[in-house]
N, C-alpha and C positions, 0 to 999 in steps of 0.2 A: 572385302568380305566374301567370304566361299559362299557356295551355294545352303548349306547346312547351317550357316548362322543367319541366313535369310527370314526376316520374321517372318512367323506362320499365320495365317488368321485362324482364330477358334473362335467357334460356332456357340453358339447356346444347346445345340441340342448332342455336341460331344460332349456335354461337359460330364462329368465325373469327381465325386467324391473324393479325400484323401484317404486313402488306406487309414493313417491314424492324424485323429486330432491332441492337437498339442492343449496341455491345460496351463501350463506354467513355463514362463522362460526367466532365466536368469542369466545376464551377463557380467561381467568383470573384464574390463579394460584397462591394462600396462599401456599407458599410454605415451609413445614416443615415435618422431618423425619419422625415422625412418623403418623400426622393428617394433611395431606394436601387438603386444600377445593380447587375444580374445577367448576367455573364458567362455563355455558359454554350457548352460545345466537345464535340458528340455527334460521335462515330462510330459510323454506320450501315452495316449489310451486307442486301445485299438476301435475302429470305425466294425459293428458288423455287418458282415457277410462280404466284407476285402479279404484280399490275399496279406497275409501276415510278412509283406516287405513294405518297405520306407525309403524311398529317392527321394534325397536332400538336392537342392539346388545349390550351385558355388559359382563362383568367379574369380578366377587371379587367386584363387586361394592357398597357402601351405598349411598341410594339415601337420602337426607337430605330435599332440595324442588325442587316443581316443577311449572312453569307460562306457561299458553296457553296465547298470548295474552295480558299477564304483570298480564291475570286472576288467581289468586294464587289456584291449585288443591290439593284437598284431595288425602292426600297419600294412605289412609285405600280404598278410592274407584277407583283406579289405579290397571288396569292389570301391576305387574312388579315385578319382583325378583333380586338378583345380579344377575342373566344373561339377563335380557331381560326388556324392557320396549312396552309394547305395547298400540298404542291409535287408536279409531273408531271414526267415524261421524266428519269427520276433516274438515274445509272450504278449501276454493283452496290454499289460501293463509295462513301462520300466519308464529309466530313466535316462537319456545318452547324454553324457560331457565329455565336452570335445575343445581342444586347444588349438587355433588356429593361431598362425604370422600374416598380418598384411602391414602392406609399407604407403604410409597414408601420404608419405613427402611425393612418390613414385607414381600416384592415384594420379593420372591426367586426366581419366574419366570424371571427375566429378561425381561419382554415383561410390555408394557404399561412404565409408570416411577419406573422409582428404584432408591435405593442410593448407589453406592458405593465410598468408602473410601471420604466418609464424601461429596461425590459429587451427585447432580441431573443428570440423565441420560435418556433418551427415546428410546425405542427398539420397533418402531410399524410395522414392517413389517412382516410376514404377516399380522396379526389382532390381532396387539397390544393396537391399540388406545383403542378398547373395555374393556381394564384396567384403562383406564381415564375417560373417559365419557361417555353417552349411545348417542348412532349413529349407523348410515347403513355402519358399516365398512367392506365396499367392495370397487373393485377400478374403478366403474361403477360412482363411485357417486364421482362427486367431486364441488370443490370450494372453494372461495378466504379464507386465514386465518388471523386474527391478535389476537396478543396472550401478553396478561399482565403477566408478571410476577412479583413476590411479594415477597422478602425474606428480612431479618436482612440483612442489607450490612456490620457487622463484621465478619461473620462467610461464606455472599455468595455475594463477591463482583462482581462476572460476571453471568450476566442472558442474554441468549443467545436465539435464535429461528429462525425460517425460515424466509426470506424476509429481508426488510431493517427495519432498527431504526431508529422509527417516533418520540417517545418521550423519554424523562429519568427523572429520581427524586428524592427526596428526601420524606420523610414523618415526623412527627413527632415523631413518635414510634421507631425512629429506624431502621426505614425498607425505603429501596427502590426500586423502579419499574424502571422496561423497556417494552415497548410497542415495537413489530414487526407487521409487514404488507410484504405478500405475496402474490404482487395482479394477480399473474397466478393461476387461477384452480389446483388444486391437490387435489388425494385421499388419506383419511386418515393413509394409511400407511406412506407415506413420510413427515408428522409430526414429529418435532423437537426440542429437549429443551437439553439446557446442563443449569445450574448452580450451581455456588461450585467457591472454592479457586481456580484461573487458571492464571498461567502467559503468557503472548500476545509476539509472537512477530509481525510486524511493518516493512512494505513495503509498494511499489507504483509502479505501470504497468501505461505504458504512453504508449496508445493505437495508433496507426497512422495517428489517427485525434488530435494527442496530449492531447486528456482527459487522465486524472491523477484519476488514477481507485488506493483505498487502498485495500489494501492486511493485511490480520490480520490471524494470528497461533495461537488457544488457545491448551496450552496444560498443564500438573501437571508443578510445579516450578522446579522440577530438571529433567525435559526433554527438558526446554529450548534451552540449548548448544546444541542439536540434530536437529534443525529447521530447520537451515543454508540451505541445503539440499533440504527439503519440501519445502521452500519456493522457491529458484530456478526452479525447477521442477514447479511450480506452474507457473511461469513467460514466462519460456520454452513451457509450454503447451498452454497458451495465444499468443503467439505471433505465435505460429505453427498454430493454431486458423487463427487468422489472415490471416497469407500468404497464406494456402490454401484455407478459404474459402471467 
């Protein structure tokens, strides 16, 4: 580790503002071992009284494109490296989507997506997301997410994420999507994805107003008989929920 990648301490009383805060993130995941593309559609609103630029954070990243605007930029005239994406002379408002490549098989780090045993995984705490996409991965910054993902449904029939499932599908090629939506603020650390081979198991919590709330275990196939448990626990702690608060 060079002296430059040596962690820094920061203080409470540097701390600083983003130039701009994010209101909405949207991603979309091509999901495969080794070349998986990351869609990803921010909108930004300028912070005032910052300087009108925006340093994205990265890691191990391949930037493939990038739209200010839906305006498609030159990569060769782009301050931006795998770690960092930086842009000047911003309006108050816009929108940047941006296409990145990571190779989740290649991930040793465990942080951002990885695979293991034939499974998609996400580890973004502390600043991991910066292994998926370029963003102000800190926990200052937050906002709503919804997240496509996109895999061969024979080999990844459960695609999972934060929030509820708004849609599902089928494609022609082969492949099928599931659409989440997480419409509470969060910072990019507490981003989420599992997909890969997963067996469910399958419950319901009948809350005190009598809604019928489901309850779902995903876990490998031969840890299923082990759930029984987790899932009780899970009921127990809901209803403890309840009576006291």
């Amino acid at each position: 580790m060079t002296e430059s990648q040596q962690p820094q301490a920061i203080h409470l009383k540097d701390y600083r503002a983003p130039s701009y805060w994010v209101d909405s993130v949207k991603l979309s995941f091509e999901l495969d071992p080794d070349c998986t593309l990351v869609h990803s559609t921010v909108s930004y609103r300028h912070n005032p009284g910052s300087p009108r630029t925006l340093i994205l954070d990265g890691n191990e990243l391949t930037l493939i494109e990038a739209h200010l605007n839906e305006e498609l930029l030159a990569l060769d005239q782009l301050d931006y490296s795998s770690e960092h994406l930086r842009l000047t002379d911003l309006p108050e408002h816009f929108t940047l989507q941006l296409t990145t490549q990571i190779s989740p098989r290649s991930n040793t780090a465990l942080e951002g997506l990885y695979l293991s045993h034939d499974k998609f995984y996400t580890q973004c705490e502390a600043e991991g997301f910066r292994r998926i996409t370029y963003y102000q991965d800190r926990p200052d910054v937050m906002a709503s997410f919804e997240t496509t993902l996109i895999a061969p449904e024979a080999n990844t029939p459960v695609l999972l994420s934060n929030g509820n499932l708004i849609n599902k599908g089928k494609r022609p090629d082969g492949k099928h999507f599931a659409v989440w939506h997480d419409p509470f603020p969060k910072p990019a650390y507490l981003f989420a994805l599992v997909a890969g081979q997963l067996s469910q198991l399958k419950d319901e919590f009948v809350t005190k107003s009598g809604r019928k709330v489901e309850l779902h275990i995903y876990v490998e196939p031969e840890n299923l008989d082990k759930c029984s448990f987790a899932m009780q626990a899970i009921k127990h702690a809901m209803r403890w929920d309840e009576e006291v608060y």
